[in-house]
BAFI-3210 file (N, C-alpha, C; in Angstrom, 3 decimals, decimal comma, padded with zeros to 6 digits):
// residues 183
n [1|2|3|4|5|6|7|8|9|10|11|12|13|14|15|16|17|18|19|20|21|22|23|24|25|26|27|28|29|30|31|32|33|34|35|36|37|38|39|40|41|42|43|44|45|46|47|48|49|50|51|52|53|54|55|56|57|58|59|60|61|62|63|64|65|66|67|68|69|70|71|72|73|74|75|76|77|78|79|80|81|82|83|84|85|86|87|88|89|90|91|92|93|94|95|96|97|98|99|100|101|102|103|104|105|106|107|108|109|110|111|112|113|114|115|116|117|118|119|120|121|122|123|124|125|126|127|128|129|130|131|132|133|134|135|136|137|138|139|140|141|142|143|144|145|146|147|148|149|150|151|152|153|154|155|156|157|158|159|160|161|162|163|164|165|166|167|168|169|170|171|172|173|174|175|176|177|178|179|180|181|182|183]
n.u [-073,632|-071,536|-070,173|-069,059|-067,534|-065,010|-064,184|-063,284|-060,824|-057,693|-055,571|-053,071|-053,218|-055,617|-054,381|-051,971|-053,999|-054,644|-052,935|-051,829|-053,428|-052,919|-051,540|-048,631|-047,201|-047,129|-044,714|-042,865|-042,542|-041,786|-039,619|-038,143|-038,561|-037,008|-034,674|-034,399|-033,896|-032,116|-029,990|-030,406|-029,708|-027,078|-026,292|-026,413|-025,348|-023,100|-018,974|-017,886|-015,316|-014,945|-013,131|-010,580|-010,490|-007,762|-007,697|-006,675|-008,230|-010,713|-013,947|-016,702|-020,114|-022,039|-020,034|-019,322|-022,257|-021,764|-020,534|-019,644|-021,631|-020,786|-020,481|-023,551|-025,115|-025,882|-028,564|-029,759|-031,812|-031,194|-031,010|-031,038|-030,016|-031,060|-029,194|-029,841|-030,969|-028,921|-027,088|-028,017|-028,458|-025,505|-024,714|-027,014|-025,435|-022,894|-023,127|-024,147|-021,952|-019,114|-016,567|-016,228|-014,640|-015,387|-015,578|-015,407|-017,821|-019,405|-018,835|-019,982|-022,439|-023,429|-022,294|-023,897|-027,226|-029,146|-028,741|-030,267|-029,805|-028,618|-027,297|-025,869|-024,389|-023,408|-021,038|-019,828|-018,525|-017,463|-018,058|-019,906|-023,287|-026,340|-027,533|-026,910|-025,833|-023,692|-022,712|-022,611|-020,647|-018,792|-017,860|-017,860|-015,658|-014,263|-012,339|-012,502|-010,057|-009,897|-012,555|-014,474|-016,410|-020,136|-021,837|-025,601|-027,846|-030,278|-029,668|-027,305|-024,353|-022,008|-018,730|-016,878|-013,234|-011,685|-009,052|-008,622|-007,615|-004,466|-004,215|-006,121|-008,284|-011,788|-014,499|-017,029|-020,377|-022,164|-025,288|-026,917|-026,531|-026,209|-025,137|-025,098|-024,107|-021,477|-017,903]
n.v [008,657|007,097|008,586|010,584|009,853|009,034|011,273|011,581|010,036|009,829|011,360|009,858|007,503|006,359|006,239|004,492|001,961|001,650|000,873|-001,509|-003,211|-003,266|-004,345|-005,567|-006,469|-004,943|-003,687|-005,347|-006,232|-004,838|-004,279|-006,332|-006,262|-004,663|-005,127|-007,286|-006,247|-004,714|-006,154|-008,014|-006,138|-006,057|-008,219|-008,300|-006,167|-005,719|-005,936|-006,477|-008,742|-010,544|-013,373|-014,099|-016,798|-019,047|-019,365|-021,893|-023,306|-025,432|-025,590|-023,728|-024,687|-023,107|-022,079|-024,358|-024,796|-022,638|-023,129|-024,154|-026,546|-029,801|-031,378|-032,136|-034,888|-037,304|-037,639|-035,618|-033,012|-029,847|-026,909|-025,739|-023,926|-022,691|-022,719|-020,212|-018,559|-018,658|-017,256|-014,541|-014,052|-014,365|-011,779|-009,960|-009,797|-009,329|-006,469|-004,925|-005,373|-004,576|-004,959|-007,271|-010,554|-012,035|-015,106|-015,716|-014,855|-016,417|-018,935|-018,398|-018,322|-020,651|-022,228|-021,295|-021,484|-020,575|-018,149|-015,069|-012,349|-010,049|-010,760|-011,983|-010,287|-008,835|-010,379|-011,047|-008,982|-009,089|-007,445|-006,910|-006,947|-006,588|-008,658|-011,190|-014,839|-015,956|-018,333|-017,002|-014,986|-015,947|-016,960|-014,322|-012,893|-014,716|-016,939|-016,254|-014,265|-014,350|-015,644|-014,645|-015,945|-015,036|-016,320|-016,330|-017,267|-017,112|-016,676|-017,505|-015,523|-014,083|-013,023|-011,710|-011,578|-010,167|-009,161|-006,303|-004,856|-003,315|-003,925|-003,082|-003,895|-005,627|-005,886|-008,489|-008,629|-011,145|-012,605|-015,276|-016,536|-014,815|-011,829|-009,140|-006,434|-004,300|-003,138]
n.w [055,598|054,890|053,266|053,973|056,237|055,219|053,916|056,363|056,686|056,472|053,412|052,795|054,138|052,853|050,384|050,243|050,895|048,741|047,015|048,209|046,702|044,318|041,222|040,716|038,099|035,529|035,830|036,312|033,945|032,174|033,005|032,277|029,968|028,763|029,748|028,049|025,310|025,654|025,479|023,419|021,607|021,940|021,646|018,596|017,764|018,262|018,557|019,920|022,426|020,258|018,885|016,199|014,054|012,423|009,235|008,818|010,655|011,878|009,977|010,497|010,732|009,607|007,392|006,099|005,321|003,102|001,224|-001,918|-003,222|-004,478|-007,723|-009,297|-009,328|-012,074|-011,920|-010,029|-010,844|-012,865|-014,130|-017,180|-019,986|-022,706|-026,273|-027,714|-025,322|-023,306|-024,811|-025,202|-021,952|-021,667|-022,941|-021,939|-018,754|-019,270|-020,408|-018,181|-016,759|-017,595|-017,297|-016,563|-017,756|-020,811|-020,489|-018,190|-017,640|-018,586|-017,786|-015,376|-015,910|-016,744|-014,766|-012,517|-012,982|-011,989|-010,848|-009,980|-012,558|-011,582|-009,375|-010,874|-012,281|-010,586|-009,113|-011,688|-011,737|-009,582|-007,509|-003,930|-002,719|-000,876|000,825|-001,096|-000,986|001,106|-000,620|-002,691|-002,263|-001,713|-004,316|-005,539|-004,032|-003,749|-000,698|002,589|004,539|007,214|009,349|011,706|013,974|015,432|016,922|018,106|020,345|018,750|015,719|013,446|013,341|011,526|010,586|007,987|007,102|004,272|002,228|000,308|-002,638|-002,955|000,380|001,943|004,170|004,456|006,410|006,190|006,860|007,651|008,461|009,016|007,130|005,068|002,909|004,999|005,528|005,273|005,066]
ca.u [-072,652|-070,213|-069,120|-068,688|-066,069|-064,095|-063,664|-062,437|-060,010|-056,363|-055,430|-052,312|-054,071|-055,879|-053,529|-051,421|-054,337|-055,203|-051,697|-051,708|-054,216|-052,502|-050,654|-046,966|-046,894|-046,443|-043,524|-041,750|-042,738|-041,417|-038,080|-037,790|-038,660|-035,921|-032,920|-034,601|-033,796|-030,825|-029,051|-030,392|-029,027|-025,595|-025,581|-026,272|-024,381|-021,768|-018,184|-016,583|-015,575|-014,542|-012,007|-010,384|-010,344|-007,367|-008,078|-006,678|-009,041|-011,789|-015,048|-017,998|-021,097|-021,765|-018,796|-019,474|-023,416|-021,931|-019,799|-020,404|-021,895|-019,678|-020,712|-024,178|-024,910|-027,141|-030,102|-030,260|-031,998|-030,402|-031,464|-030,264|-030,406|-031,044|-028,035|-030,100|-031,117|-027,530|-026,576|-028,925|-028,042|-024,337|-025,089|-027,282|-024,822|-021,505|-023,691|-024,102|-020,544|-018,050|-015,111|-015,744|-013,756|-015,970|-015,161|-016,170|-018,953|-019,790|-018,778|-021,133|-024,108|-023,177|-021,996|-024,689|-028,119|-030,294|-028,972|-031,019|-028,749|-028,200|-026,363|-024,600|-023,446|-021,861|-020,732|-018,917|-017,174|-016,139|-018,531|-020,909|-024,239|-026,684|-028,672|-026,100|-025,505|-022,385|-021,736|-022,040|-019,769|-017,290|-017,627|-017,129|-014,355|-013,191|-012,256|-011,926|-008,568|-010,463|-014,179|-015,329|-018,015|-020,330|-023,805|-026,631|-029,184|-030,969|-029,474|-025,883|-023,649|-020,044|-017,692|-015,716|-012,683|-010,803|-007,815|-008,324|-006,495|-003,868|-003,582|-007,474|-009,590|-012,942|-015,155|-018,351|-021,337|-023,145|-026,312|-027,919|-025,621|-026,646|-024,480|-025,845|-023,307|-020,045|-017,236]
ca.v [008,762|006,399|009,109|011,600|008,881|008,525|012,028|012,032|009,488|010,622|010,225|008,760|005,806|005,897|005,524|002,815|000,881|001,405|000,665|-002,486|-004,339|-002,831|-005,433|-004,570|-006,900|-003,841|-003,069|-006,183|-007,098|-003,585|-004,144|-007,425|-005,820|-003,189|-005,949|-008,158|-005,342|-004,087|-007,942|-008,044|-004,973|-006,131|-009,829|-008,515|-005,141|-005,342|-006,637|-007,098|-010,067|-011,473|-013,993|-014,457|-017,802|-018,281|-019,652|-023,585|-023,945|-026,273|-024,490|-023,616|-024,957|-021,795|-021,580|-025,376|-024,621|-022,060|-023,899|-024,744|-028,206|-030,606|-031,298|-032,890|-036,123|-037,192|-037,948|-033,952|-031,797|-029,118|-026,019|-025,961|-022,720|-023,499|-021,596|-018,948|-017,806|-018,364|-016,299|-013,984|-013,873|-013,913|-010,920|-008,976|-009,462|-008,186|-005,235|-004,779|-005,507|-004,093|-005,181|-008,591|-011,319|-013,097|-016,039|-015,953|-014,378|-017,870|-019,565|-018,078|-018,629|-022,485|-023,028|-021,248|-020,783|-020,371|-017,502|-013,532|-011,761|-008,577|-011,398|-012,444|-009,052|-008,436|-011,435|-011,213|-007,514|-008,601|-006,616|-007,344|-006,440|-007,196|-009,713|-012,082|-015,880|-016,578|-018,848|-015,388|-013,922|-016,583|-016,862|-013,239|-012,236|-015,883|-017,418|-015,355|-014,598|-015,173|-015,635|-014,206|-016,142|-014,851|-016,819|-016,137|-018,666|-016,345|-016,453|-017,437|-014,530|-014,041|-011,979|-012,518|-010,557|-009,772|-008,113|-006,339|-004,370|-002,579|-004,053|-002,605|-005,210|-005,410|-006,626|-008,504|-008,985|-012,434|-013,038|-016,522|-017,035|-013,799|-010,736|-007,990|-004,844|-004,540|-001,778]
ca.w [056,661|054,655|052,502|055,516|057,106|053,643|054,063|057,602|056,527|055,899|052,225|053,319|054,670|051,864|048,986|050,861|051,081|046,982|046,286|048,294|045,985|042,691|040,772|040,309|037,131|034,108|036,206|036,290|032,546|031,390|033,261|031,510|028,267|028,736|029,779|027,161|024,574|025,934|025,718|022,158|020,932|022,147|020,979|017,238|016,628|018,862|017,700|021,114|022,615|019,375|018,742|014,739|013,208|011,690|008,252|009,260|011,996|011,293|009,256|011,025|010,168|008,783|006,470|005,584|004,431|002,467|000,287|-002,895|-003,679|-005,289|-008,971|-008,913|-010,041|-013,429|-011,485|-009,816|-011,774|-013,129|-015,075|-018,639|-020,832|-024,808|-026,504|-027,649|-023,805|-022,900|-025,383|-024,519|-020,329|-021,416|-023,121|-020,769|-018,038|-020,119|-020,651|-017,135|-016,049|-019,071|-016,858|-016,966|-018,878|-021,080|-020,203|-016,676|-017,390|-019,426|-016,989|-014,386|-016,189|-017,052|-012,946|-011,598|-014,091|-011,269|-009,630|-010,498|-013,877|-011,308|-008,762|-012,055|-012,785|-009,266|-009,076|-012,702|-011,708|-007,981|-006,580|-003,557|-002,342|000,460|000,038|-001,673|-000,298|001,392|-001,420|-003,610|-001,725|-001,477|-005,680|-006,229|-003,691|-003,126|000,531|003,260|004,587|008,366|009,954|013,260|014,531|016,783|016,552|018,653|019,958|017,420|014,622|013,248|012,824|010,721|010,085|006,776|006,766|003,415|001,973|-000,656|-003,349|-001,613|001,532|002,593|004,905|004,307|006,808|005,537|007,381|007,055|009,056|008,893|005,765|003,770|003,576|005,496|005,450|005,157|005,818]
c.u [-071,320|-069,488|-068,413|-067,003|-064,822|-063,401|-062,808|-060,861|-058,454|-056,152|-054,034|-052,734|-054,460|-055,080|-052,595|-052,265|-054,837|-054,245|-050,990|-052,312|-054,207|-051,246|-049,059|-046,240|-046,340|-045,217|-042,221|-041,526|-041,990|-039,743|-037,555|-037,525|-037,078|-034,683|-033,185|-033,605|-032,517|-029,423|-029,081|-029,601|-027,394|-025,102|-025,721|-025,497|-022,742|-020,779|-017,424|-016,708|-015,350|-013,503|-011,363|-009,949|-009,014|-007,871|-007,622|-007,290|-010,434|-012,892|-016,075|-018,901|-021,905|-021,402|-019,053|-021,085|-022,910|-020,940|-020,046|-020,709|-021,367|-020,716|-021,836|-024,504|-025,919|-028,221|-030,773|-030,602|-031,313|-030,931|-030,465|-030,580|-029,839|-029,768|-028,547|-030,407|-029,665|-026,814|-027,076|-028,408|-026,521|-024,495|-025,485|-025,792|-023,029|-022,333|-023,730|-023,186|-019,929|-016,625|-014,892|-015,293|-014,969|-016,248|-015,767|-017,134|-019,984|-019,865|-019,379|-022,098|-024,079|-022,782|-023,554|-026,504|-028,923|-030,304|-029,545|-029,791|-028,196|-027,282|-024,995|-023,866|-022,600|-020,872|-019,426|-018,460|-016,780|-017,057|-019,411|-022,059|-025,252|-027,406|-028,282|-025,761|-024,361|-021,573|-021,528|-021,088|-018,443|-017,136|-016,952|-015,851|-013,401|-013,048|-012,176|-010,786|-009,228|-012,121|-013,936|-016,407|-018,658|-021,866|-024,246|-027,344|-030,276|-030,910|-027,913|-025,370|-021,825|-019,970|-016,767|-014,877|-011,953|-009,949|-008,116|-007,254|-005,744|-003,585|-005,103|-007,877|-010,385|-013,809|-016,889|-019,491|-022,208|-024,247|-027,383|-027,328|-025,856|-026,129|-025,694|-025,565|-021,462|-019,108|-015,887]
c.v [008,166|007,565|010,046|010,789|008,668|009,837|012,373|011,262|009,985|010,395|009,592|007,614|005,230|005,338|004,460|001,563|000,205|000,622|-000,591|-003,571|-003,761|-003,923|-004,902|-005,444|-006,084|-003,549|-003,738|-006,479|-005,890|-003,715|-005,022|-007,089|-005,197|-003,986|-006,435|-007,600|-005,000|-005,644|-007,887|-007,364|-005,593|-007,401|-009,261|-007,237|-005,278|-006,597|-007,439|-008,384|-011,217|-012,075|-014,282|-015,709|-017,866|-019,734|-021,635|-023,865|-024,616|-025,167|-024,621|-024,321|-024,408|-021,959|-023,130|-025,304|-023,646|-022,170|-024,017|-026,050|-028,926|-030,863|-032,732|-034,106|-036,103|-036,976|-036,355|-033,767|-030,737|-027,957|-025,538|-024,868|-023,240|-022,778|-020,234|-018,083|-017,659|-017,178|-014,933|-013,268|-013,411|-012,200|-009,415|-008,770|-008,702|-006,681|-004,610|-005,065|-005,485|-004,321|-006,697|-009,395|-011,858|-014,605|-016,512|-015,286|-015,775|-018,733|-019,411|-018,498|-020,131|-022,991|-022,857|-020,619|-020,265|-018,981|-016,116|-012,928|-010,544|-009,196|-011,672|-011,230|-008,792|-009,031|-011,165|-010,001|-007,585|-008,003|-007,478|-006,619|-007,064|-007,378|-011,720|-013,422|-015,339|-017,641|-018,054|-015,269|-014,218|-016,276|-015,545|-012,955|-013,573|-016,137|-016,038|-015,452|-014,896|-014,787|-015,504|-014,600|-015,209|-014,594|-016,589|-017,354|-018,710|-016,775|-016,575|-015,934|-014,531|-012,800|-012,429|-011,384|-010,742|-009,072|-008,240|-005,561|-003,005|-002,186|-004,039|-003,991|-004,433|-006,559|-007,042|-009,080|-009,801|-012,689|-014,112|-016,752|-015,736|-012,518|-009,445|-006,247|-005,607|-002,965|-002,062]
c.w [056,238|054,122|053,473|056,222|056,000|053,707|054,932|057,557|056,384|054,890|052,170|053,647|053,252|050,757|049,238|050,603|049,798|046,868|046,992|047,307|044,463|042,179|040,136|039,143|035,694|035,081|036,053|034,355|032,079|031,456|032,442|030,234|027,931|029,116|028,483|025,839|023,926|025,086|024,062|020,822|021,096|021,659|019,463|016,999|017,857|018,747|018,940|021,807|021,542|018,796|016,799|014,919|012,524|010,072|008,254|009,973|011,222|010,839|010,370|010,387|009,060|007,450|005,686|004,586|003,092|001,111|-000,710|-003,153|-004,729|-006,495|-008,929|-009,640|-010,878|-012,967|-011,137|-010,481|-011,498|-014,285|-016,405|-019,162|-022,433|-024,739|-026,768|-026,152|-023,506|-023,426|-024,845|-023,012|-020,969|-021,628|-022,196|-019,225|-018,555|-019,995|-019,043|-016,335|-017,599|-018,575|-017,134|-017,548|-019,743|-020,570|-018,901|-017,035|-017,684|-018,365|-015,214|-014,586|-016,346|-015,424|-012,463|-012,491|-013,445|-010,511|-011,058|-011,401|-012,749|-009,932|-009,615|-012,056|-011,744|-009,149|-010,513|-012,471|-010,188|-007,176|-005,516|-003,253|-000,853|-000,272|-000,486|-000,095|000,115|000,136|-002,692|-003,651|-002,173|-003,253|-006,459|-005,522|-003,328|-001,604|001,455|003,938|006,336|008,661|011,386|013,306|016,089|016,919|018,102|019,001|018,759|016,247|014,475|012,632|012,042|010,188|009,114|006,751|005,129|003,514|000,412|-001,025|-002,919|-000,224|002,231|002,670|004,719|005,066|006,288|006,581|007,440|008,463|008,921|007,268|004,831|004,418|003,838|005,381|005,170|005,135|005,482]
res [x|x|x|x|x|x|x|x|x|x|x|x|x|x|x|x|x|x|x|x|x|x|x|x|x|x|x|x|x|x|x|x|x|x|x|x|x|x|x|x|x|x|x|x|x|x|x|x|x|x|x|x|x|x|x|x|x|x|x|x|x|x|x|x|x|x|x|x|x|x|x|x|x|x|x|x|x|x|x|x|x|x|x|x|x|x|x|x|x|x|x|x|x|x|x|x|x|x|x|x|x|x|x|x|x|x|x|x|x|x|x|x|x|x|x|x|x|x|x|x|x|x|x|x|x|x|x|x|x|x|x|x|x|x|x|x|x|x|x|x|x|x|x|x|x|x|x|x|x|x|x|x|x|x|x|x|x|x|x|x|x|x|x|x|x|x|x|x|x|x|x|x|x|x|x|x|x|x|x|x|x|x|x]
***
């Protein structure tokens, strides 16, 4: 007889009374997801809202990690290359940059012994890549002429602008100190 009365029921009634004791939690969590998302997307690619630095204004924290470290003392260790390896690295990286001076190329591998030969090579023709420190960056193209911050609770963000040859800016992309893109 119960099912008989289930039938007589209206299913109006009915589905009101399902859809009272249905939890309306995936609905709220989804919306959340979808601002969550939205917010995200806009704190990391988007430029607007951003103020320039001009190059006297105090450094960021940022711009200060990415410094180079003043000339370390006896006690640091320090990675030494015999002469034959040196020779050697100088070598490979001339070969892989034919623009470079000698000289600086020498003087790459003796500043910095530690960093990868295919950093050296960009590094000794100017060029950059992603991937590269901030204190890469600064080494191959030098200071920037200004920084756009525009960190995240996330994650620090910068903007390094340049000028290069012939007037062309080049904006560089640094994310948590390591270039990302650039344009």
């Amino acid at each position: 007889m119960s099912e008989r009365v289930k039938l007589l029921v209206p299913m109006g009634t009915r589905h009101r009374q399902s859809r009272r004791h249905r939890s309306r939690w995936p609905i709220v969590v989804g919306a959340v997801l979808i601002v969550a998302a939205g917010a995200g997307a806009f704190l990391f690619l988007s430029p607007a809202g951003l103020s320039l630095i001009d190059g006297s204004a105090p450094l960021s924290s940022l711009q200060k990690s990415n410094l180079p470290a003043p000339d370390p003392s006896p006690s640091s260790p320090r990675r030494v290359l015999s002469p034959a390896a040196r020779a050697q690295r100088i070598e490979r990286v001339q070969t892989g940059c034919t623009t470079a001076q000698p000289a600086r190329v020498a003087t790459l591998i003796d500043s910095f012994p530690g960093w990868p030969e295919e950093v050296l090579i960009s590094v000794a023709c100017k060029t950059i890549s992603a991937g590269m420190s901030g204190e890469q960056l600064r080494v191959s193209w030098g200071p920037p002429r200004h920084v756009v911050p525009n960190s995240t609770p996330f994650r620090p963000i910068e903007t390094w602008q340049y000028e290069r040859e012939g007037g062309r800016m080049v904006s560089v992309l640094l994310w948590d100190g390591t270039v990302k893109s650039w344009q």
